[in-house]
C-alpha positions in Angstrom: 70.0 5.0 97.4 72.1 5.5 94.4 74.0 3.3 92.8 77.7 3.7 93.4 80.6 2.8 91.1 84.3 1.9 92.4 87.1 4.5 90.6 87.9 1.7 87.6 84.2 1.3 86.7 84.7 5.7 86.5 87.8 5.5 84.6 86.5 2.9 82.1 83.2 5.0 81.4 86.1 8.0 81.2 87.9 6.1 78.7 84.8 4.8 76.7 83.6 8.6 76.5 87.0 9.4 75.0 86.5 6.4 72.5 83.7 8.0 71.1 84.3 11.0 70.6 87.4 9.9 68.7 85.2 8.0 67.2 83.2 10.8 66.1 85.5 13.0 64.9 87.4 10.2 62.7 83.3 9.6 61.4 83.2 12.9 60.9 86.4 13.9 59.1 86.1 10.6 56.9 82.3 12.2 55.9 84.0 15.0 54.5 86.6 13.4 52.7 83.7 11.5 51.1 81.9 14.3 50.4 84.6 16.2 48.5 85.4 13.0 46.6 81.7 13.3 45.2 81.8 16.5 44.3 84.7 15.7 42.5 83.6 12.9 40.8 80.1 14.7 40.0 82.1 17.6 38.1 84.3 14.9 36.3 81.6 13.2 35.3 79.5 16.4 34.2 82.7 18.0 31.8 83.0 14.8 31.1 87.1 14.7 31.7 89.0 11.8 33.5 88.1 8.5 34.4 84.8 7.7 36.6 84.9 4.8 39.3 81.2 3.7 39.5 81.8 1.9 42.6 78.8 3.0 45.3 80.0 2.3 48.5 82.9 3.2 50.3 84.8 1.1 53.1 87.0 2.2 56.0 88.1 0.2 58.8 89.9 1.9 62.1 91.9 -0.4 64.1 91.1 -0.5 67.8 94.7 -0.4 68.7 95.2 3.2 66.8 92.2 4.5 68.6 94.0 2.9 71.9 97.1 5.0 71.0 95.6 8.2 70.7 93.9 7.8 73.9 97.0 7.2 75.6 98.7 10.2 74.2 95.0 12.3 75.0 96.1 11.0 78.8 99.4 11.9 78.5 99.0 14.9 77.3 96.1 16.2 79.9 98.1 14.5 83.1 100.9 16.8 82.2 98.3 19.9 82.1 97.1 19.2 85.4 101.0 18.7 86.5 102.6 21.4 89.4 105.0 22.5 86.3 102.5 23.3 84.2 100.6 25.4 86.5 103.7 27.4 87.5 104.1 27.3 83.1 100.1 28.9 83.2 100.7 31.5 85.8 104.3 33.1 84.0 105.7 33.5 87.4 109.4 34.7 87.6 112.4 35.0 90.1 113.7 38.0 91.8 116.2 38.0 88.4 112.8 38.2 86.6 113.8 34.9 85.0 110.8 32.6 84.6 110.5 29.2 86.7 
């Protein structure tokens, strides 16, 4: 016998899926603006132009509540693909004037 989980416990391991892979990709785009920032600062400090920060570690909070937003417009946006209208939007169907729905 397997265990069995009621439609919120499904919805919140839906929603702490999405979480993540926001997370991820906010990880991951945040990587590569640190990475370009070091490239940069390793040329500057090879030709020797500009100023240098010698400050090692970078810091970046994300507010839960941003995260929370995005998800809501992720759900808006993907109950509105799986609406009747956007079916009928999907399938380009058209009147007898040839007119779309």
């Amino acid at each position: 016998m397997g265990i069995q989980t009621t439609g919120k416990e499904k919805e919140k391991m839906k929603d702490d899926n999405i979480r993540d892979q926001i997370n991820e990709l906010i990880r991951d785009e945040i990587q590569e603006v640190i990475n370009d920032y070091v490239d940069t600062r390793d040329s500057t400090q090879k030709s020797g132009l500009g100023f240098v920060d010698e400050e090692d570690e970078l810091k970046v909070k994300i507010s839960n509540r941003e995260i929370d937003k995005i998800i809501r417009e992720y759900k808006k946006i993907k109950k509105s693909e799986r609406s009747n209208l956007s079916h009928i939007k999907k399938l380009k169907l058209v009147d007898k004037n040839g007119r779309p729905l």
